[in-house]
C-alpha positions as CSV (number, residue, x, y, z in Angstrom):
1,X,92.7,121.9,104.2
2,X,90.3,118.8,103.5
3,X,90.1,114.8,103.0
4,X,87.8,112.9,102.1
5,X,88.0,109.4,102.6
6,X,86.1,106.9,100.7
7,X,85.8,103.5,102.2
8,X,83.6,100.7,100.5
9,X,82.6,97.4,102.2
10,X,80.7,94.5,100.8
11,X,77.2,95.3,102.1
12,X,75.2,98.4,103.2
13,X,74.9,96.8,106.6
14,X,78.9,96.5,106.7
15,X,79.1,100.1,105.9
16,X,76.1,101.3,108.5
17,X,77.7,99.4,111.2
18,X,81.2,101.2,110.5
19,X,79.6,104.8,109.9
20,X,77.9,104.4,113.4
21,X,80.5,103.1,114.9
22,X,82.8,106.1,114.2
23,X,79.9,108.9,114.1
24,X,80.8,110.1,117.8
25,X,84.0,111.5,116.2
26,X,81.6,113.8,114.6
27,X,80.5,115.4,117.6
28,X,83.1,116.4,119.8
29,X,86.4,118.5,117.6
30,X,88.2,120.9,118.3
31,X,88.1,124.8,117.2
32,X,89.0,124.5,113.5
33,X,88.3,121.5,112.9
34,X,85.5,119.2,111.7
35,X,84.6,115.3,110.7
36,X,81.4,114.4,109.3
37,X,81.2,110.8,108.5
38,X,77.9,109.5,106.3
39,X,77.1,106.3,104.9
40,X,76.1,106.0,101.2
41,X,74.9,102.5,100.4
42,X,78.3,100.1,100.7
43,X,80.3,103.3,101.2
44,X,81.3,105.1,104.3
45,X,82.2,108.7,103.5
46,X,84.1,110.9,105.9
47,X,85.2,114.9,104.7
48,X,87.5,116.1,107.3
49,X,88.0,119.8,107.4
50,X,91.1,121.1,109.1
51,X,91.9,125.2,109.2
52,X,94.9,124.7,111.8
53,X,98.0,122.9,110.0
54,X,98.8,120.0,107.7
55,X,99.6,118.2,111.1
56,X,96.5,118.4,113.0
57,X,95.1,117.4,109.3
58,X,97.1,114.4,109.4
59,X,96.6,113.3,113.3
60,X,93.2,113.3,112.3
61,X,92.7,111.3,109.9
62,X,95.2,108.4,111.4
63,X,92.6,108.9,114.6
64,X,89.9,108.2,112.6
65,X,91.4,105.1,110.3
66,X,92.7,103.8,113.3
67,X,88.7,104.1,115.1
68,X,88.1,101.7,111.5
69,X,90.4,99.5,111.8
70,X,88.7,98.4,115.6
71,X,85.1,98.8,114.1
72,X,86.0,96.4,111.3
73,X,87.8,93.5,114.0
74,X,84.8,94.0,116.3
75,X,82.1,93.4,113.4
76,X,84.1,90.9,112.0
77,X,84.2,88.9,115.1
């Protein structure tokens, strides 16, 4: 299984500032399991690969929204 998440901001810097902020994600997953998070212009892009089950798919992704959601207060601030 695999999302891809597609989030668009109003400026490239907006968008760098969120893709590094959640880029540790990408290094540290479990067996099965992998997030790769890249920034194309205003758009942060992040393909999440999951071969366990639909839940560890799910847990995932709400991790990584969540990790967002606290980038996007902190640069907002």
């Amino acid at each position: 299984m695999e999302a891809k998440i597609i989030l668009s901001y109003k400026s490239v810097r907006e968008a760098e500032a969120i893709a590094k902020a959640i880029s540790p994600d990408n290094l540290k997953t479990p067996q099965g399991l992998s997030v790769k998070t890249i920034r194309r212009g205003p758009k942060v892009v992040t393909l999440v690969k999951c071969e366990r089950n639909l839940e560890s798919l799910i847990a995932t992704i709400d991790d990584l929204l969540m990790s967002v959601q606290v980038a996007e207060k902190a640069i907002s601030v």
